[in-house]
C-alpha positions in Angstrom: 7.6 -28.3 -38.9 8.0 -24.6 -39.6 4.8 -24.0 -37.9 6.2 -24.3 -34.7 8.8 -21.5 -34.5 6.1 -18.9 -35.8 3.4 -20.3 -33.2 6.3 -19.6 -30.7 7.4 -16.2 -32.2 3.4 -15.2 -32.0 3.1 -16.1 -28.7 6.1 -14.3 -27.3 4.5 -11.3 -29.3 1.5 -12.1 -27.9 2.9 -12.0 -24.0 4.8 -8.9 -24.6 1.6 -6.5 -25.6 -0.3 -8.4 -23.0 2.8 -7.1 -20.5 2.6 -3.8 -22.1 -1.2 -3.4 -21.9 -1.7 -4.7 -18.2 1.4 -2.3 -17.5 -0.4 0.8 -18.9 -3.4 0.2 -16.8 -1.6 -0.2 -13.7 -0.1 3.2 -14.3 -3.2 4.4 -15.4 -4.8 3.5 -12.2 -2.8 5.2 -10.0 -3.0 8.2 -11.6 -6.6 8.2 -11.1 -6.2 6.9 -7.3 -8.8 7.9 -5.3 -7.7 11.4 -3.4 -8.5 11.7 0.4 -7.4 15.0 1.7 -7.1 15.4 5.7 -5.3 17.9 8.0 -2.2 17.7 10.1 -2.6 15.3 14.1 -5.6 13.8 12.6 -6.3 10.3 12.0 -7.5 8.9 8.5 -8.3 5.9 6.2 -6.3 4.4 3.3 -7.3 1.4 1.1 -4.5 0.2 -1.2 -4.0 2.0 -4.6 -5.6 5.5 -2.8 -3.6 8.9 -1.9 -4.3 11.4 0.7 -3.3 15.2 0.5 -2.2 16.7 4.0 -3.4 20.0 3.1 -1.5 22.5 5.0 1.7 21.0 4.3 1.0 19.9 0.5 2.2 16.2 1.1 0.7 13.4 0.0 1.0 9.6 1.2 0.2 6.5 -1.6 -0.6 3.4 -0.4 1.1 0.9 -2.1 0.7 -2.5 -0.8 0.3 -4.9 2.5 4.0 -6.1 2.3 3.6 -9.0 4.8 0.7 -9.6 7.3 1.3 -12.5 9.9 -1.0 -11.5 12.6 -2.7 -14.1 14.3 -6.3 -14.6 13.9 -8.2 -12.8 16.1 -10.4 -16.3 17.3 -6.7 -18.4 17.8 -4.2 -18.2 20.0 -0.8 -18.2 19.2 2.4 -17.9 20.7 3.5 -14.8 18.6 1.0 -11.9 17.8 2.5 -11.7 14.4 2.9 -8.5 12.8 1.8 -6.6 9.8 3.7 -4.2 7.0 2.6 -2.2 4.9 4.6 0.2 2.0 4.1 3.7 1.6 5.1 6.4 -1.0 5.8 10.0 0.8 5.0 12.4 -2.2 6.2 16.3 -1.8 4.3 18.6 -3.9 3.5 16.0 -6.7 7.2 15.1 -6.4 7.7 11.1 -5.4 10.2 11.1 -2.8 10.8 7.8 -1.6 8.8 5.1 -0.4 8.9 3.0 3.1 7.2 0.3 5.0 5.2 0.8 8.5 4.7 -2.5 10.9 2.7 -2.5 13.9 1.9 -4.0 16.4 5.6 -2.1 17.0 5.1 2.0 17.4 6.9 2.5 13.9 7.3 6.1 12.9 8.9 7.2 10.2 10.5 10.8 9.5 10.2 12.7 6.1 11.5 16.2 5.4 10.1 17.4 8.9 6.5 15.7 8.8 6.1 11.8 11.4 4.0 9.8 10.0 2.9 6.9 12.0 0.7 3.4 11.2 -2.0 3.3 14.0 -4.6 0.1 12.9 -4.9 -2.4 9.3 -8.1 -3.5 9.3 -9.9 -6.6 8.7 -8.2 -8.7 11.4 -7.4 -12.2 10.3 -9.9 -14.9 11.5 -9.2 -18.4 11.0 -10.4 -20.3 9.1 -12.2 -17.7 6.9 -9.8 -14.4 6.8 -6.7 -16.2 6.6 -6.3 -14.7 3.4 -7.2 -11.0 2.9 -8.0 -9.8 -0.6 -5.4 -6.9 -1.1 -9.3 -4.8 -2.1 -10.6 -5.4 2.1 -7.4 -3.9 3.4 -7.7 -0.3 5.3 -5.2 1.4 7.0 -5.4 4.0 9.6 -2.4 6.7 9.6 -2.0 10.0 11.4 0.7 12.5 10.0 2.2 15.2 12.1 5.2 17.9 12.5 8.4 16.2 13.4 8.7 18.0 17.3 12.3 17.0 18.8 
């Protein structure tokens, strides 16, 4: 009988370092996210866990993860287009600011310290019955980043 509470006790220990040790290489992975650097008003590519530096105005974007993607398959029809969301960390000069979510098919902008960003395609498009489910790895957005103009 007193095996049992140290078999439990060892495998609590057990899932903690496992929690620690996948924790640490999450955190090391974004550290050594993949940089794409662009310019100001022109459109680029972001697959999830990859950064881009806006040069000119030393901001970077992170993107974090497809939040929700209901869009209907591209070979169904459907009563509702569905949409898709995606979350974003705004980054000023290595500083994280804040992070926020774009969906589209609606124009969603969102505003940060003078600078619009603004979601323009997530590719692949679901196709059914294949592509229901996208692998977080095959998502790519498209995003364009410009100076807040009133």
């Amino acid at each position: 009988m007193p095996k049992k509470p140290f078999r439990i006790a060892l495998t609590t220990v057990f899932i903690v370092i496992l929690l620690a040790v996948s924790l640490i290489t999450l955190c090391e992975k974004r550290k050594d996210a993949a940089v794409v650097t662009t310019s100001l008003d022109k459109e680029f590519q972001l697959r999830i866990g990859e950064k881009v530096l806006i040069r000119e105005a030393d901001i970077s974007l992170f993107f974090v993860r497809v939040v929700e993607d209901t869009r209907c398959p591209v070979n169904v029809y459907c009563f509702w287009a569905g949409r898709v969301t995606v979350e974003l960390e705004f980054i000023d000069k290595n500083t994280p600011i804040g992070r926020f979510n774009l969906t589209i098919p609606v124009e969603d902008v969102k505003e940060f310290r003078g600078y619009v960003v603004e979601l323009l395609r997530v590719e692949p498009q679901r196709e059914y019955p294949d592509k229901m489910e996208i692998p977080p790895s095959e998502y790519e957005i498209t995003l364009k980043v410009s100076k807040y103009r009133l």
